[in-house]
Each structure stands twice: as structure tokens, then as C-alpha cells.
C-alpha positions in Angstrom: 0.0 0.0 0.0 1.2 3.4 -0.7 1.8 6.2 1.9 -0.1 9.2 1.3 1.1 12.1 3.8 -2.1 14.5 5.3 -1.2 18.0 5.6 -3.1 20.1 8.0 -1.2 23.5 6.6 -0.8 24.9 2.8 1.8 23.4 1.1 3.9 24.1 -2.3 3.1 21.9 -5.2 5.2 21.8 -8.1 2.9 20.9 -11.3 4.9 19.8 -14.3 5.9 22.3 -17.0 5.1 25.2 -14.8 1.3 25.0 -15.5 -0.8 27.9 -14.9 -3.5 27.3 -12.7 -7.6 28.1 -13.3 -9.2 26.2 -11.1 -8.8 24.2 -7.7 -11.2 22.2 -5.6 -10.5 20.3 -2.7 -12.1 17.0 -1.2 -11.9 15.1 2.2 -8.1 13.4 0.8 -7.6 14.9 -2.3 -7.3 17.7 -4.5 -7.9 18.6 -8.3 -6.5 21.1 -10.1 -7.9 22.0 -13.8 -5.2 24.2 -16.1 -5.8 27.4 -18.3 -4.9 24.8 -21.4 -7.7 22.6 -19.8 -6.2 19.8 -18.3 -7.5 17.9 -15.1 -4.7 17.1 -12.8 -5.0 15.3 -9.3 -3.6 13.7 -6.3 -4.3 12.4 -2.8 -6.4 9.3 -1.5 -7.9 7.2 -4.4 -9.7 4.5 -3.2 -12.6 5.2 -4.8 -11.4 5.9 -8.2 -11.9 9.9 -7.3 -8.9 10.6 -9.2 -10.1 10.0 -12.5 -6.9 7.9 -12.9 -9.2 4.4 -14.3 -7.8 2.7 -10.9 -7.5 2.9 -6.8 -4.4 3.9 -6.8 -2.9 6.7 -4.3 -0.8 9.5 -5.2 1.4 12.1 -3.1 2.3 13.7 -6.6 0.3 15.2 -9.1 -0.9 13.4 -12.4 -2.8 15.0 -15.2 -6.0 12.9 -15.9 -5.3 11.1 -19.2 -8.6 9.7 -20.1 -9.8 13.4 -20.6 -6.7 13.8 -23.2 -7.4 11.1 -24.8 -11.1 11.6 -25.6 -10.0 15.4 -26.6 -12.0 17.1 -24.2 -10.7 20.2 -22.3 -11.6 20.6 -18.7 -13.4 23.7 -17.9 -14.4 23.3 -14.1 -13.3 20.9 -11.3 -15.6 20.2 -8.1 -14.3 17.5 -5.6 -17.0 15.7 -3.1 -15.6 14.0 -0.3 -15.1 10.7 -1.6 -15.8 12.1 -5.5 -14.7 14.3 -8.6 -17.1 16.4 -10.6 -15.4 18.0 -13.7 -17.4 19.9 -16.6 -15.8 19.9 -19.8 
């Protein structure tokens, strides 16, 4: 299983390629970020699939959301639930 640090304070996050940021929401263990060029990217707890990611998989670090690349469709607003990811494209 992989270790997934809480943070009760802000913390830097480095997003690859020095992404400009449009858009951030926030769920009970994880966060989503949506960029000005329209990509989805999160991290955090994924047990239930919340990170859009096609598996349960955990992540400390900060993956763009592939599936929405590959279907050519640009993310336009992110909306996390507790356990869940709401994203309008």
C-alpha cells in the first residue's frame, strides 16, 4: 500500500511544465486542479477511483487525468466531493 502524507497547513506543489493554474477544488483526501490549457490534474487518497486515474491507486504527486486527453476534451471546471470528482468539460 502506498503512503499518502495529510497535511493540516498549505503546502507548495510543483505541477509539471510550470502550469498555470484556473481552477482548484478540494475533497476530504484529495485535490484537483484544472489548467488554463484545460487539463484535469489530481492527487491524494484514491480509493474510490476519485482521481479520474481508471484505478485505486494513491498519489502524493500530481498526475494530469489522461482519459480526458485522450477523448480530446478540455476541462473547464473541477468540483471534488468527499469521496468524488465532478469535472465539466
Amino acid at each position: 500500500a502506498a503512503f499518502i502524507s495529510i497535511q493540516a497547513f498549505p503546502a507548495l506543489l510543483d505541477l509539471p511544465q510550470d502550469l498555470e493554474v484556473s481552477a482548484v477544488s478540494c475533497g476530504s483526501r484529495h485535490t484537483a486542479v484544472v489548467t488554463r490549457g484545460g487539463e484535469l490534474y489530481t492527487w491524494g487518497w484514491g480509493k474510490y477511483g476519485q482521481l479520474g486515474h481508471g484505478n485505486n491507486i494513491s498519489s502524493d504527486q500530481a498526475r494530469r487525468v489522461e482519459h480526458l486527453v485522450a477523448e480530446g476534451l478540455r476541462a473547464e471546471e473541477v468540483v471534488c466531493g468527499p469521496w468524488t470528482t465532478y469535472v465539466r468539460v
